[in-house]
mmCIF entry with sequence, helices, sheets and N, C-alpha, C, O atoms, coordinates in Angstrom:
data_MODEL
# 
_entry.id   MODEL 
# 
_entity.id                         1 
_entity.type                       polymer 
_entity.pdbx_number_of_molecules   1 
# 
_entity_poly.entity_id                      1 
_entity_poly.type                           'polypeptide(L)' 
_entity_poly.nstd_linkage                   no 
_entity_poly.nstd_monomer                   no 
_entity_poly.pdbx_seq_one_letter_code       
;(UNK)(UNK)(UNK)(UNK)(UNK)(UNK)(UNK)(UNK)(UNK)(UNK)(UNK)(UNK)(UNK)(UNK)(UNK)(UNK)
(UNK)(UNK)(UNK)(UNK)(UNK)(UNK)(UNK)(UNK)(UNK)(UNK)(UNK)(UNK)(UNK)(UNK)(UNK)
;
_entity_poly.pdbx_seq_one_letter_code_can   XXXXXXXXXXXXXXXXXXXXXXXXXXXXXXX 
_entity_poly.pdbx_strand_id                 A 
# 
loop_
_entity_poly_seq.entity_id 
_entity_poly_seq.num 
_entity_poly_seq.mon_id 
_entity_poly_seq.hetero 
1 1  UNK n 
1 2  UNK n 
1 3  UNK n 
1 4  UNK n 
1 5  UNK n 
1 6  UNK n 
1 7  UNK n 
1 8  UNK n 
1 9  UNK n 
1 10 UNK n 
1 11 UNK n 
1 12 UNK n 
1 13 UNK n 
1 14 UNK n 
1 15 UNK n 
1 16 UNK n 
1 17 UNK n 
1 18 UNK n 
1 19 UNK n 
1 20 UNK n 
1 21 UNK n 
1 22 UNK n 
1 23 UNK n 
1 24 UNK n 
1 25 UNK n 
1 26 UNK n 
1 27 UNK n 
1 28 UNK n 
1 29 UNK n 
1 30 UNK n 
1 31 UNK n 
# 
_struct_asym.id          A 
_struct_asym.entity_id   1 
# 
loop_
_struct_conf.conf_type_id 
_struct_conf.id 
_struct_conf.pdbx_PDB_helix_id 
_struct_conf.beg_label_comp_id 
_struct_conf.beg_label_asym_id 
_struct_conf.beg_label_seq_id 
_struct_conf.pdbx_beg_PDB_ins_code 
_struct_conf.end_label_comp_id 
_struct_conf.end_label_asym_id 
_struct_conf.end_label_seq_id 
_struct_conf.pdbx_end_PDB_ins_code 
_struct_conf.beg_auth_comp_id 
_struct_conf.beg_auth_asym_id 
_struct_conf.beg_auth_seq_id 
_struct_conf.end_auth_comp_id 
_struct_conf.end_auth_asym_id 
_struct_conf.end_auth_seq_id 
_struct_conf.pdbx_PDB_helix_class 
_struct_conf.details 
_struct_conf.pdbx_PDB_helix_length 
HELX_P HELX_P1 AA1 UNK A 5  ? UNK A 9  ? UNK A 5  UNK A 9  1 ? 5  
HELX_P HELX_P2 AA2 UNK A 11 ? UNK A 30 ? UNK A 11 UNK A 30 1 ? 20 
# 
_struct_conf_type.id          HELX_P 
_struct_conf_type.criteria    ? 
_struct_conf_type.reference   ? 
# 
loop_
_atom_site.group_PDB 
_atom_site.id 
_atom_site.type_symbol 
_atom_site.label_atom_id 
_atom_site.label_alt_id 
_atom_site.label_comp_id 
_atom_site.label_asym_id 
_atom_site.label_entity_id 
_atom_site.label_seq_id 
_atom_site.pdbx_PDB_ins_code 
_atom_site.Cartn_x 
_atom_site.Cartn_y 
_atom_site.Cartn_z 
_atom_site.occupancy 
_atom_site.B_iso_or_equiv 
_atom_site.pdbx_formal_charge 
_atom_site.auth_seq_id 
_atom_site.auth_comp_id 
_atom_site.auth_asym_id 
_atom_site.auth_atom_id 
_atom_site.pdbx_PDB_model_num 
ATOM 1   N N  . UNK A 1 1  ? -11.051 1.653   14.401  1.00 0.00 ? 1  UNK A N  1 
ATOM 2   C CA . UNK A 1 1  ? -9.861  2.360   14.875  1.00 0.00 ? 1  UNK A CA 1 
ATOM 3   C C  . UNK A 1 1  ? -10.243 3.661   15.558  1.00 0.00 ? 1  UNK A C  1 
ATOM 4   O O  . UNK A 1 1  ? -11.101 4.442   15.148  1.00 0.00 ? 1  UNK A O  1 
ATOM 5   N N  . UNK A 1 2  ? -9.497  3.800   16.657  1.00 0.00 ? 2  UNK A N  1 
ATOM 6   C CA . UNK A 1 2  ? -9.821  5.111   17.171  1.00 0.00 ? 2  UNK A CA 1 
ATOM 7   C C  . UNK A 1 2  ? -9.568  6.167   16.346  1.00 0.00 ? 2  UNK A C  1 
ATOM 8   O O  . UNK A 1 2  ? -10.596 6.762   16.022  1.00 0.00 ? 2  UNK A O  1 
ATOM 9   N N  . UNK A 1 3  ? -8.443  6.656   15.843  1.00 0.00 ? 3  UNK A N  1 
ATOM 10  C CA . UNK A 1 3  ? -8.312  6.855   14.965  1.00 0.00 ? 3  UNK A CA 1 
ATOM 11  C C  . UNK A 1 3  ? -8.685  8.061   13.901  1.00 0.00 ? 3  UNK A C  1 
ATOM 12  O O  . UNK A 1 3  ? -8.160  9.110   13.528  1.00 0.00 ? 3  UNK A O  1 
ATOM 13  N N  . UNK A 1 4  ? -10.092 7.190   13.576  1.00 0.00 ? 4  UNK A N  1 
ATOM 14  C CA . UNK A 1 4  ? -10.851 7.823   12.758  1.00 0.00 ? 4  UNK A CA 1 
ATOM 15  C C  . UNK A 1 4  ? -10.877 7.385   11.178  1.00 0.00 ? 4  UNK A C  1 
ATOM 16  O O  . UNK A 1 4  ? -9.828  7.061   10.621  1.00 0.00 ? 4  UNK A O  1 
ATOM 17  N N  . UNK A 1 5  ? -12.062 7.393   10.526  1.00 0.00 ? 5  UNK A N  1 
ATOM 18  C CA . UNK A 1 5  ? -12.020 7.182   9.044   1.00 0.00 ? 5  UNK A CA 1 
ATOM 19  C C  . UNK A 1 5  ? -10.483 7.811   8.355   1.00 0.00 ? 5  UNK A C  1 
ATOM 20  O O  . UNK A 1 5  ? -9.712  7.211   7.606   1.00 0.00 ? 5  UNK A O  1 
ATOM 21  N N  . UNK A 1 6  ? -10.390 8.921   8.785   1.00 0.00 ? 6  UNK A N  1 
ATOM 22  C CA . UNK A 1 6  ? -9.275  9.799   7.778   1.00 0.00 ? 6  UNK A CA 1 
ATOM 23  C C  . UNK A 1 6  ? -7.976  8.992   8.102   1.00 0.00 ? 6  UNK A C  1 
ATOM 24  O O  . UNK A 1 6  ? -7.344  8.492   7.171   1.00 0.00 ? 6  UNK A O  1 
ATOM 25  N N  . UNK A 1 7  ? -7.575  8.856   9.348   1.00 0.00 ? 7  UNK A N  1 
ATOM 26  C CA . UNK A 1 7  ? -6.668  8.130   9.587   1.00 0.00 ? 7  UNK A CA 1 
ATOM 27  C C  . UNK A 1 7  ? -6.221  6.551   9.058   1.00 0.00 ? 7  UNK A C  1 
ATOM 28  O O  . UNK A 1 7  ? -5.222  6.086   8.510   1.00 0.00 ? 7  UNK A O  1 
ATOM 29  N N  . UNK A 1 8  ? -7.707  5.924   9.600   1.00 0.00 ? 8  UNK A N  1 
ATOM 30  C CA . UNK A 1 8  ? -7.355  4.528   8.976   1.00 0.00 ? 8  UNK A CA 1 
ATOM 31  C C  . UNK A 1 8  ? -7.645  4.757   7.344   1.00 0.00 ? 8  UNK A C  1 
ATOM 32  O O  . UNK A 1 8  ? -7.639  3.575   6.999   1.00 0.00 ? 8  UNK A O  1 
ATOM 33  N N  . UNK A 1 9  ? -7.877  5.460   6.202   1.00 0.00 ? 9  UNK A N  1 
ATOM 34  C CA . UNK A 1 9  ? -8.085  5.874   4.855   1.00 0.00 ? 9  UNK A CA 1 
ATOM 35  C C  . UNK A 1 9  ? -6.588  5.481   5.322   1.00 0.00 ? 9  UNK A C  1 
ATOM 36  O O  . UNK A 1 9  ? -6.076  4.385   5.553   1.00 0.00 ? 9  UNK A O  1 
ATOM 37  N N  . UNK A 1 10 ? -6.067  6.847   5.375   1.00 0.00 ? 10 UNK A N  1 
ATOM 38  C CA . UNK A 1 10 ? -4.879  7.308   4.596   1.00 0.00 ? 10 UNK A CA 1 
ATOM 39  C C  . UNK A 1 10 ? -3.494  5.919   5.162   1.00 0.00 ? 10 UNK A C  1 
ATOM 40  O O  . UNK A 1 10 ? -2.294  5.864   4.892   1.00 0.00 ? 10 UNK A O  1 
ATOM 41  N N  . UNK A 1 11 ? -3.911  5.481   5.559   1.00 0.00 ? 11 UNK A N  1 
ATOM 42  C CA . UNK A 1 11 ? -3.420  4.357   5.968   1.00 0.00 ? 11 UNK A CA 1 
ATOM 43  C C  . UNK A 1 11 ? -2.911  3.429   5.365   1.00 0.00 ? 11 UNK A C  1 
ATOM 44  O O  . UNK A 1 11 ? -1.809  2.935   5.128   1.00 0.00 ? 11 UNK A O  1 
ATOM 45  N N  . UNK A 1 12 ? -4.671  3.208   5.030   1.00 0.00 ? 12 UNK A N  1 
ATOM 46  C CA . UNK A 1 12 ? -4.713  1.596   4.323   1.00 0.00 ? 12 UNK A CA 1 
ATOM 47  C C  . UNK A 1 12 ? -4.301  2.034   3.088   1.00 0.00 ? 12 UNK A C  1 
ATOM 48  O O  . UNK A 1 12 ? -3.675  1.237   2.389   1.00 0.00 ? 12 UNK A O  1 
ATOM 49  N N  . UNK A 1 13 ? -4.635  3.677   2.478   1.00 0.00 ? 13 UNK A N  1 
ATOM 50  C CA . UNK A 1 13 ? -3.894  3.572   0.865   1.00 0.00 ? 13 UNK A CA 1 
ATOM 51  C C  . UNK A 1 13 ? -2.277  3.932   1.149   1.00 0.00 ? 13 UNK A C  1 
ATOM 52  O O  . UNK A 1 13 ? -1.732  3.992   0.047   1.00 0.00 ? 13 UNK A O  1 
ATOM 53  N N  . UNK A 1 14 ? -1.412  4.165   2.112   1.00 0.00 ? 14 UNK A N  1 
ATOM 54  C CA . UNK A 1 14 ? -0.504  4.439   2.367   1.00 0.00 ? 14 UNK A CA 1 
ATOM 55  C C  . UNK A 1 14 ? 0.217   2.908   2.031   1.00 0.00 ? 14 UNK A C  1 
ATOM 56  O O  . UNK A 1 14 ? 1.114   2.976   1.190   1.00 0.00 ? 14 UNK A O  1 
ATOM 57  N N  . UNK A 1 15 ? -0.065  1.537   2.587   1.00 0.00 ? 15 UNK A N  1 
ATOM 58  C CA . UNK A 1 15 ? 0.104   0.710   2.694   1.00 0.00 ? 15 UNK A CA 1 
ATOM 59  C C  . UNK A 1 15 ? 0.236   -0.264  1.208   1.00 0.00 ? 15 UNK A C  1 
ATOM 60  O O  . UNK A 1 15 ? 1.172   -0.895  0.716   1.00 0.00 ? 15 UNK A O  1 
ATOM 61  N N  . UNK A 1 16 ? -1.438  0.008   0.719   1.00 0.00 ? 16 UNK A N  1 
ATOM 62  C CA . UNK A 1 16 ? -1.376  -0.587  -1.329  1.00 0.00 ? 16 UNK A CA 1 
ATOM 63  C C  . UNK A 1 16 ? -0.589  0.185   -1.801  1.00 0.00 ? 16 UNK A C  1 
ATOM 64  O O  . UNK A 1 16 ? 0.379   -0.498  -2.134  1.00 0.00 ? 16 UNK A O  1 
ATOM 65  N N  . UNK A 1 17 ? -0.371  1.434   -2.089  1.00 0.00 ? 17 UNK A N  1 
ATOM 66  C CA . UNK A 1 17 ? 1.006   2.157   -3.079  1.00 0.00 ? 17 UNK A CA 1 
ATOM 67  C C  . UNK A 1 17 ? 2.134   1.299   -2.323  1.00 0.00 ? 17 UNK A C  1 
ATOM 68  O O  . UNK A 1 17 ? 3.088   0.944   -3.016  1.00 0.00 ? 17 UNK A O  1 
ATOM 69  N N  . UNK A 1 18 ? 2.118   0.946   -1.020  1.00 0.00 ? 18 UNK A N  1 
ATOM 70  C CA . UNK A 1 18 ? 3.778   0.347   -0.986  1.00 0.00 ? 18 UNK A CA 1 
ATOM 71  C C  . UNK A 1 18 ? 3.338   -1.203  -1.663  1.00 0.00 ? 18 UNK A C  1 
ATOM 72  O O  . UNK A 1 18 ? 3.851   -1.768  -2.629  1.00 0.00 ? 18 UNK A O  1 
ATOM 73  N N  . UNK A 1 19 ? 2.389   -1.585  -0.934  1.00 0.00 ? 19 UNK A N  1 
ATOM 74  C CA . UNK A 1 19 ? 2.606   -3.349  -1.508  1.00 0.00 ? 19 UNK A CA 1 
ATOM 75  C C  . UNK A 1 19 ? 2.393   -3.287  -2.869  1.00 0.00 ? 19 UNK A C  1 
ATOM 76  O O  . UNK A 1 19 ? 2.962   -4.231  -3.416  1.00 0.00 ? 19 UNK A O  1 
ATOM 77  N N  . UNK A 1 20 ? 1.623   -2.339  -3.893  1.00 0.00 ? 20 UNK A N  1 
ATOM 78  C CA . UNK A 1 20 ? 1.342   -2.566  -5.758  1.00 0.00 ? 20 UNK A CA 1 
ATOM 79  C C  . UNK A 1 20 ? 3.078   -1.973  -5.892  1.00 0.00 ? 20 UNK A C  1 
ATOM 80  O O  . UNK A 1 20 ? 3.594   -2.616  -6.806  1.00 0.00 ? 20 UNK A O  1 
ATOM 81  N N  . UNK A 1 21 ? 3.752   -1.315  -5.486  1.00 0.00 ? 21 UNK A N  1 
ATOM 82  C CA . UNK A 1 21 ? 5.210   -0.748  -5.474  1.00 0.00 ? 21 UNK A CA 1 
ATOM 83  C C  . UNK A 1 21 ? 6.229   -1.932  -5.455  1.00 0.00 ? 21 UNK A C  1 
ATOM 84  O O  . UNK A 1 21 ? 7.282   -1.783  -6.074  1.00 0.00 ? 21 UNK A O  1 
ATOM 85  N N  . UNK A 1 22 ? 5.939   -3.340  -4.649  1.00 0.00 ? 22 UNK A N  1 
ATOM 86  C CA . UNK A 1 22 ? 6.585   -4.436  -4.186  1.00 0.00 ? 22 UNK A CA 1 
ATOM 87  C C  . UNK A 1 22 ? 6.519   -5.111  -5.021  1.00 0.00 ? 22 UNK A C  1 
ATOM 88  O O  . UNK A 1 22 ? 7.493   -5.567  -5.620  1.00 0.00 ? 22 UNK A O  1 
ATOM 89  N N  . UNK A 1 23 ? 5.165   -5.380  -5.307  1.00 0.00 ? 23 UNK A N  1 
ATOM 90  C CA . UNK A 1 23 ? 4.863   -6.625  -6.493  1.00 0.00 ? 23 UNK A CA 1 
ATOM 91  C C  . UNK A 1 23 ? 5.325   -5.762  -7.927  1.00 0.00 ? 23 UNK A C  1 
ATOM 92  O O  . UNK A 1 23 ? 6.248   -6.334  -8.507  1.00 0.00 ? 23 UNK A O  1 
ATOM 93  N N  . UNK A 1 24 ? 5.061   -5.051  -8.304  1.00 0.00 ? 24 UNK A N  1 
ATOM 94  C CA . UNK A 1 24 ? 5.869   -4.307  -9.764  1.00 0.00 ? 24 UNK A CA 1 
ATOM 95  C C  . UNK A 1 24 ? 6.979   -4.794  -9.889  1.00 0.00 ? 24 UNK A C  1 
ATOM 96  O O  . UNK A 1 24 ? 7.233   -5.593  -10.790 1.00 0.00 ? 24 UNK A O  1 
ATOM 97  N N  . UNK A 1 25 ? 8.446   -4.130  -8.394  1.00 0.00 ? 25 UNK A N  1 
ATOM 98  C CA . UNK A 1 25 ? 9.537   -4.717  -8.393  1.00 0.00 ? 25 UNK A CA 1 
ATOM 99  C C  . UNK A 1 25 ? 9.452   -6.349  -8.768  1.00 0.00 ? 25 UNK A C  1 
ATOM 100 O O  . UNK A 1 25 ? 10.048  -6.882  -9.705  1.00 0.00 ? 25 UNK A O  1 
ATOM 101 N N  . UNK A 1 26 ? 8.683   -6.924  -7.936  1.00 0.00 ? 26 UNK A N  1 
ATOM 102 C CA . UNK A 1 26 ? 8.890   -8.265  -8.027  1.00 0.00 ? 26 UNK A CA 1 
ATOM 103 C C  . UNK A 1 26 ? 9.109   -8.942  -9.328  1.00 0.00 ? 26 UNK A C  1 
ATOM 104 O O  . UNK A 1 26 ? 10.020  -9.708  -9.639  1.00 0.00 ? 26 UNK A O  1 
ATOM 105 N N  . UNK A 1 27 ? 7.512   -8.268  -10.448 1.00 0.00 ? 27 UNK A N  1 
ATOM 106 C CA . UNK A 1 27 ? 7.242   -8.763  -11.569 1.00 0.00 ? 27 UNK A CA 1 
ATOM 107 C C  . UNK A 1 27 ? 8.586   -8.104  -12.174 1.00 0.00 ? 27 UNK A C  1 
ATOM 108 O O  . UNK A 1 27 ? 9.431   -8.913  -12.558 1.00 0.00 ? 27 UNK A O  1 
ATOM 109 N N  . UNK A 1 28 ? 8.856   -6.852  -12.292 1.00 0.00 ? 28 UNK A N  1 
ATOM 110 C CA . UNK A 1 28 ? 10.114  -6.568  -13.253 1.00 0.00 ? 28 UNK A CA 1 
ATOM 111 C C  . UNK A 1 28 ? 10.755  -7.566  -13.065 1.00 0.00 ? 28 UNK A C  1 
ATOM 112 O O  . UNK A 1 28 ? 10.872  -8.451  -13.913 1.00 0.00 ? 28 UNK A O  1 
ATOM 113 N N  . UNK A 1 29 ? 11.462  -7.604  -11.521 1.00 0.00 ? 29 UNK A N  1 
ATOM 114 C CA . UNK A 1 29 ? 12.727  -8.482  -12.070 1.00 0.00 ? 29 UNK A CA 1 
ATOM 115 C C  . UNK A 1 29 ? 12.812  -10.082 -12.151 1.00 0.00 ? 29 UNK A C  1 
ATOM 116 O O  . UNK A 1 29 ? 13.880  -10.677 -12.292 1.00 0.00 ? 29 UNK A O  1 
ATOM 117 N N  . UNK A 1 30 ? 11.321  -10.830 -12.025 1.00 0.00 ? 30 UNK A N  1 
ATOM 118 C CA . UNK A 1 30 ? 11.366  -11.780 -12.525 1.00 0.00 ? 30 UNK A CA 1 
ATOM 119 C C  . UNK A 1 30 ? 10.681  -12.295 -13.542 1.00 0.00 ? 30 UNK A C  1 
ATOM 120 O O  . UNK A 1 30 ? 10.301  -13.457 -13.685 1.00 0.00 ? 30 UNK A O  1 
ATOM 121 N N  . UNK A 1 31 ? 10.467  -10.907 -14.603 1.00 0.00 ? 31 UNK A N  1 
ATOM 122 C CA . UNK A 1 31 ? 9.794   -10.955 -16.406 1.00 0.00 ? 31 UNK A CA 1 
ATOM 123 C C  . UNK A 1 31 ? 10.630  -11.785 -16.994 1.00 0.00 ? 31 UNK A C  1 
ATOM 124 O O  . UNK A 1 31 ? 10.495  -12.056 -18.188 1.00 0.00 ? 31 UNK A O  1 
# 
């Protein structure tokens, strides 16, 4: 990425807190 390390970082962990955020919801509401 042009970019840069810092950029694509904060990115890609920007991205797992939302998708581990998705699947939590998911698992709650189908425990």
């Amino acid at each position: 990425m042009l970019g840069g390390d810092w950029t694509d970082g904060t990115m890609t962990d920007f991205k797992w807190r939302h998708f581990q955020g998705d699947v939590i919801l998911w698992a709650v509401r189908w425990y």
